[in-house]
C-alpha positions in Angstrom: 0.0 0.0 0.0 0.8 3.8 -0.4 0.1 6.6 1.2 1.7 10.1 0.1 5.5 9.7 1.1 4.6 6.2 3.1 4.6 3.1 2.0 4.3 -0.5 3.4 3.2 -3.8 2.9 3.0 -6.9 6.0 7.2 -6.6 6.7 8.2 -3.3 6.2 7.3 0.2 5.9 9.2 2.6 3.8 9.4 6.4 4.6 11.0 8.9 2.9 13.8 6.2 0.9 14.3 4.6 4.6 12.9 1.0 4.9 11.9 -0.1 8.5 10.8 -3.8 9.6 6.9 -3.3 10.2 7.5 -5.6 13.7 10.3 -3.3 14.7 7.9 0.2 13.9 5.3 -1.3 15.8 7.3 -1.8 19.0 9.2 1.1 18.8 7.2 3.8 17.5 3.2 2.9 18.7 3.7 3.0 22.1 5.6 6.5 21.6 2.4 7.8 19.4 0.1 6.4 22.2 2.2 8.3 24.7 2.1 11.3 22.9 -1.5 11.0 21.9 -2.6 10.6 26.1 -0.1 13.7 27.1 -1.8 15.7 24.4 -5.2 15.1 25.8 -4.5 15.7 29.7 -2.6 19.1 28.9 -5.0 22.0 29.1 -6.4 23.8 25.9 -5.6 20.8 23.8 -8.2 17.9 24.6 -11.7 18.7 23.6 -12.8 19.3 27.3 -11.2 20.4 31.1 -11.0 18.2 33.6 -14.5 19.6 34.8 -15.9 17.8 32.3 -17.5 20.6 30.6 -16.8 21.4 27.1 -14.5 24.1 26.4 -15.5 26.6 23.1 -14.1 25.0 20.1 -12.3 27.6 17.8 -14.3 28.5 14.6 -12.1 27.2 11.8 -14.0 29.0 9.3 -12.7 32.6 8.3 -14.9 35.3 8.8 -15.4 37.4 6.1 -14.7 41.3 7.9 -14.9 40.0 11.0 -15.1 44.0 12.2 -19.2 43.3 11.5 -21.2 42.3 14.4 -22.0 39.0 14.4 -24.9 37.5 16.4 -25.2 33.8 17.3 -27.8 31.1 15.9 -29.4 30.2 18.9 -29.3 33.8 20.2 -31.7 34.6 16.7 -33.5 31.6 17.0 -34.9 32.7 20.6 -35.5 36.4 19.1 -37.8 34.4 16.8 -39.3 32.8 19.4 -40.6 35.3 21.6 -41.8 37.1 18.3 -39.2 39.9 18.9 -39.0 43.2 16.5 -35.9 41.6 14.4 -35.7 42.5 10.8 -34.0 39.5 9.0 -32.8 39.9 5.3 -31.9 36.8 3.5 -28.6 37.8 0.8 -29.6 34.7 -1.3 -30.7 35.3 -5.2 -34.2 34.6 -5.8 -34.2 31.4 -6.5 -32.0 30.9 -3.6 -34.5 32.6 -1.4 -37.4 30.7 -3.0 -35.2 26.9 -2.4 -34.7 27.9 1.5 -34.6 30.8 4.3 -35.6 31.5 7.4 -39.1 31.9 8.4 -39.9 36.1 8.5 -36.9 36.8 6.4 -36.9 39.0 3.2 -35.1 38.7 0.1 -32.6 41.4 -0.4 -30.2 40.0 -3.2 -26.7 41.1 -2.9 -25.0 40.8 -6.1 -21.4 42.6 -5.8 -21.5 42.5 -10.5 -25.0 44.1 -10.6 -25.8 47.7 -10.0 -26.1 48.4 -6.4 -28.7 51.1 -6.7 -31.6 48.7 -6.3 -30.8 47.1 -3.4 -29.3 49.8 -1.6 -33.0 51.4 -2.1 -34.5 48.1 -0.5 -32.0 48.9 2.2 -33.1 52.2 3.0 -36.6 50.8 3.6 -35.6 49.5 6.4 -36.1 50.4 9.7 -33.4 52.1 11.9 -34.6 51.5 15.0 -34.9 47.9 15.2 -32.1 45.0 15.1 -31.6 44.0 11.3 -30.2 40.5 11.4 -28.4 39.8 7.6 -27.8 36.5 6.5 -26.0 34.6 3.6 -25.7 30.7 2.8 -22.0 30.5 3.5 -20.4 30.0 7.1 -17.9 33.2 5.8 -20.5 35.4 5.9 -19.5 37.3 2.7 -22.3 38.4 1.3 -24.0 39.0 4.7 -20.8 41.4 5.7 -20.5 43.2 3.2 -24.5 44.0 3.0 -24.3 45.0 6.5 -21.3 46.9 5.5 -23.4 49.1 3.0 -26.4 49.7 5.5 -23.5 51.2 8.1 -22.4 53.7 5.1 -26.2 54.3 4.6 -26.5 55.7 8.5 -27.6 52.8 10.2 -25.8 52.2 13.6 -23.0 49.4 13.7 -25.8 47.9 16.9 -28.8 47.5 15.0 -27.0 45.7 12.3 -25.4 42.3 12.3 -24.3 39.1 10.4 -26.2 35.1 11.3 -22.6 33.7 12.8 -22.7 30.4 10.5 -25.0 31.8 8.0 -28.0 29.6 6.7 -25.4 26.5 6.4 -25.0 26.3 10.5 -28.6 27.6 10.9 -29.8 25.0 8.9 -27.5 22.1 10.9 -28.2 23.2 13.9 -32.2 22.8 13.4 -33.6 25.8 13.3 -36.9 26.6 11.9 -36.9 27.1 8.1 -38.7 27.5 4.9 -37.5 24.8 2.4 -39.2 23.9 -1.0 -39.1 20.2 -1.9 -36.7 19.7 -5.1 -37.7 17.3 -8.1 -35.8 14.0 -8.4 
């Protein structure tokens, strides 16, 4: 078998143009990897959890797209929801997009950064200033969502009223929240 720079069959393994016997790897080097392994899990800030036995935050790997924009959490929107708060929230997704899936109460404010911004920016004026405007795009990034809320700021509204679905409608959607999807044909 091969894997990348590896390779090995039942006697020996080969790594990087050195050839090892297979029994010999396997006393030398497993137990050292299982050491390693244990140590790595009882340090702090490495294994998944304290010693508490709660869960410590795991660290987003995904980028945020300017991550200067306020972001708010899923669950925090999905309680606003709930108790039918005054939340404006404005779905980033084309049309069809919109139509395929979005959160329940959301609008459809396309953001397309090739068409002519004047359109949308008009929608965005619409809205209210005075109430929490929640923006949301399908990717985790938050592109489209950051730099919409981007354009309301440079249209007057205040950086607190506005903010970006942390996840967007990907981590929404896997987390369970409530939403508005249309059945696609087979």
């Amino acid at each position: 078998m091969e894997d990348g720079l590896i390779k090995w069959d039942e006697k020996d393994i080969q790594f990087s143009n050195k050839r090892y016997r297979s029994d010999k790897v396997k006393k030398r080097i497993l137990p050292a990897l299982v050491l390693l392994v244990l140590i790595g899990y009882s340090l702090p800030g490495l294994s998944q959890g304290n010693r508490a036995g709660t869960a410590e935050k795991p660290q987003s790997k995904i980028k945020q797209a300017h991550p200067e924009v306020p972001r708010i959490p899923a669950r925090e929107l999905a309680q606003l929801i709930r108790k039918k708060a005054e939340v404006v929230i404005v779905d980033t997704q084309s049309a069809d997009g919109y139509e395929m899936w979005h959160i329940p109460s959301a609008i459809n404010i396309p953001y397309d950064a090739m068409a002519d911004p004047t359109p949308r920016q008009m929608m965005l004026m619409a809205l209210p200033t005075d109430k929490l405007i929640v923006i949301y795009c399908l990717c985790e990034e938050g592109t489209d969502s950051a730099k919409m809320a981007l354009e309301l700021r440079q249209l007057g509204y205040s950086n607190e009223n506005v903010k970006v679905l942390e996840g967007g409608l990907v981590l929404w959607d896997e987390k369970g929240y409530p939403m508005v999807k249309q059945k696609v044909a087979d």
